[in-house]
N, C-alpha and C positions, 0 to 999 in steps of 0.2 A: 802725476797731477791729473791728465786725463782720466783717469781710473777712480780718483775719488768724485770728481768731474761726475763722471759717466751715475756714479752712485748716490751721488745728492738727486742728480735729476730725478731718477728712479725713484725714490722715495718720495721726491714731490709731487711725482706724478698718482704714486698712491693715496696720498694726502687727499689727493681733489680729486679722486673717485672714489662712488660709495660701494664696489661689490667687488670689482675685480681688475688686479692694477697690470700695464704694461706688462711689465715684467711677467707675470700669468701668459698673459697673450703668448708675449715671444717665447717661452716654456712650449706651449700648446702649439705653434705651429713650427718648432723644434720637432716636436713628434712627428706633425706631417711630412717636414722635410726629408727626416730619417724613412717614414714609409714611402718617400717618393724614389730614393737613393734605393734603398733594398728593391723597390720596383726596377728600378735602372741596371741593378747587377753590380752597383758600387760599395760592395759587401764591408768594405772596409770602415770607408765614409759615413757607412750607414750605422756602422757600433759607435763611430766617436760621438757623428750626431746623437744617437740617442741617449748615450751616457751620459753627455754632459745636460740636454734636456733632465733627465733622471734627476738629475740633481736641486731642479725648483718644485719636480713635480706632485701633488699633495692629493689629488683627484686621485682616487683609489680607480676609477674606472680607465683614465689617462694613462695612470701606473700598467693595468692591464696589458693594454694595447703595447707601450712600451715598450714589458717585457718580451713581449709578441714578437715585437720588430726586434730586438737586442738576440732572443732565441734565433730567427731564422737566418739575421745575418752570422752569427757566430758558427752555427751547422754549416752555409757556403763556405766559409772556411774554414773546414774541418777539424772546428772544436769541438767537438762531440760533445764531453763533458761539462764544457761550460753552456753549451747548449741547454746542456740536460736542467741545469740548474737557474736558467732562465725561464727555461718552457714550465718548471718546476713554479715560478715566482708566480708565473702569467696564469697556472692553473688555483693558485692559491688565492688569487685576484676575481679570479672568473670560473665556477669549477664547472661550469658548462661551456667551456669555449672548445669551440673545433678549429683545424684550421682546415682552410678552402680547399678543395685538390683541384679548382681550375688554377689556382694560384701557387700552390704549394707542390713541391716535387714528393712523388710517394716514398721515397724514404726519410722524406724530412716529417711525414703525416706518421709514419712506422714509427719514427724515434719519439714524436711528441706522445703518441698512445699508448707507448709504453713507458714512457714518466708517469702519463695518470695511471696505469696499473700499479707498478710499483710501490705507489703513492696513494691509492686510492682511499687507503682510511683517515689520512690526515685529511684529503681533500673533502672528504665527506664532514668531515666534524665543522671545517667551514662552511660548509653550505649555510647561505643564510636562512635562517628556524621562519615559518610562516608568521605572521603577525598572529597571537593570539586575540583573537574577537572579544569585546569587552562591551556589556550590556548596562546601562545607565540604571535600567529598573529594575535590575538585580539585586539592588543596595536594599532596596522596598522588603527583598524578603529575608526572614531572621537569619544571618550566618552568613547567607549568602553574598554580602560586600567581603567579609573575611576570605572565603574561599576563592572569590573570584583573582582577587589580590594577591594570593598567593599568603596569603595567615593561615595555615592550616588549624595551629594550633588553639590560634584565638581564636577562631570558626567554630571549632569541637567544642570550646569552653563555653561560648557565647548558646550553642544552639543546645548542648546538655542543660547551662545551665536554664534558658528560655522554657525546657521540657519540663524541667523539673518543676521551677516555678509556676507554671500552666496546670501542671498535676495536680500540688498541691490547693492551689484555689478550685478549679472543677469538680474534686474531691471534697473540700471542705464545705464548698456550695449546695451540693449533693445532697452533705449530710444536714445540713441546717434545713433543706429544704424538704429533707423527710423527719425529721425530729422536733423541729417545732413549726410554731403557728405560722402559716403562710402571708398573712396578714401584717400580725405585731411582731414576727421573729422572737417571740418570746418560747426559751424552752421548759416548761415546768415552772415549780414554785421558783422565788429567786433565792432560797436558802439554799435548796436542794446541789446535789453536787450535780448533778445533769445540766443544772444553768450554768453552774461554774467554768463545765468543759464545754458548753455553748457558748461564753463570753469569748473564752479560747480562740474555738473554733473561727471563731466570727472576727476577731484578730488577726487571727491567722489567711482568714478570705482576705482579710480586707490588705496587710501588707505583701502578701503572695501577688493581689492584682497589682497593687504600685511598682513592687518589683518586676514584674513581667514588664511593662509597658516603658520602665526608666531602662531595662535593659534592651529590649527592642529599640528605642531612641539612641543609646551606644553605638545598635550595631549599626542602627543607618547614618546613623553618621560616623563614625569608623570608618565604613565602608564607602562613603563619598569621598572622605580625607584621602585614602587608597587610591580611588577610581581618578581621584584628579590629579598625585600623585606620578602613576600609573601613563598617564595619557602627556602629562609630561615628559618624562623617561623617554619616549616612543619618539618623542622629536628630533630630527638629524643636527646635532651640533654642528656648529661651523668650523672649516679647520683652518689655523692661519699655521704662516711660519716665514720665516726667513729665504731667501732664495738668494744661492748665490751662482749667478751663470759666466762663465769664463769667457773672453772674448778675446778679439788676434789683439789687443790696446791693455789688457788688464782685466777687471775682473765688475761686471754691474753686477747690484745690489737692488735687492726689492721685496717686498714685503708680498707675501701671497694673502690673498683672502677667498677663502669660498663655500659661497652659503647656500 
């Protein structure tokens, strides 16, 4: 009865907060308790603490630290191998973490650096990729929203076909502009076949321009569709879940949120 007790409250306590509920809290300084214990030499105390924190915790950087404390109390008690695969979790979490050698004994510094040798290509493929830099007034130039987007293909198609279209009008401009009158654009008699391939011609200027500028109009807006898309994508989802933390009474319940 206390247990379900303990669990209702829990969740109403998340109810009527907007970010982040009780429950979170007492997860999070779960952790510190555990890094207070493994401070103290309470190697023991200090695995059960953190394992049962482990259990609400959703904050990949919290997870970290975590594993941190789970690894070096598990080495004082010479579990080597489950060491290995803590220190293993915490480099997977953090692939730049050291640990302190004011703090940490050299051979537990030895064991942890040679997880990341061992390991170093998976650690490496987690490292997090730099943000790629995305330019607003890129979109402005032909293809370019496609490329930046990552369309390669429609990039290629858009700026081929933009060339090609531009060719044939400057060409056909070219020719009207040496063949006939400057004035009347008139080419020769209007029987004659010379007018006939001038009406062509002049045809051909004229839907070559429409089509360059309807497809220029695609790409930049394509390429704005992408770019906002894009910048979307880039924003940190929130991550919720369940948490279930075990207590000397039973068991509280609560919902994590964190944004």
């Amino acid at each position: 009865m206390r247990s379900i007790l303990i669990g209702a409250l829990a969740l109403v306590a998340f109810l009527g907060s907007p970010s982040r509920s009780g429950a979170e809290e007492s997860v999070s300084r779960g952790v510190v308790k555990a890094s207070q214990l493994l401070e103290q030499g309470e190697y023991v105390a200090a695995e059960k603490r953190i394992r049962r924190a482990l259990i609400g915790l959703v904050d990949e950087r919290e997870r970290a630290e975590a594993f941190r404390v789970l690894g070096l109390s598990l080495f004082h008690q010479a579990r080597t191998e489950e060491a290995r695969a803590s220190f293993l979790d915490y480099l997977r979490r953090d692939p730049d973490a050291h640990l302190d050698p004011a703090l940490v004994p050299p051979e537990a510094i030895t064991l942890f650096e040679d997880v990341r040798a061992r390991n170093l290509s998976e650690i490496e493929a987690l490292r997090p990729k730099p943000k790629k830099k995305r330019y607003l007034l890129l979109n402005l130039v032909p293809a370019g929203g496609q490329f930046q987007n990552g369309d390669r293909g429609k990039g290629i198609a858009v700026a081929v076909g933009i060339g090609t279209l531009l060719a044939a009008n400057l060409g056909s401009y070219y020719w009207l502009k040496k063949n006939c009158d400057a004035m009347t654009r008139v080419c020769g008699d209007a029987t004659t076949s010379e007018a006939k391939t001038a009406r062509q011609v002049q045809s051909l200027n004229q839907l070559s321009g429409v089509a360059v500028f309807g497809l220029y109009a695609y790409s930049v807006i394509d390429g704005l569709v992408g770019y906002k898309r894009g910048k979307q994508a880039e924003r940190t989802p929130a991550h919720m879940g369940l948490s279930l933390l075990p207590t000397d009474g039973g068991v509280e319940v609560g919902w994590l949120v964190n944004f």
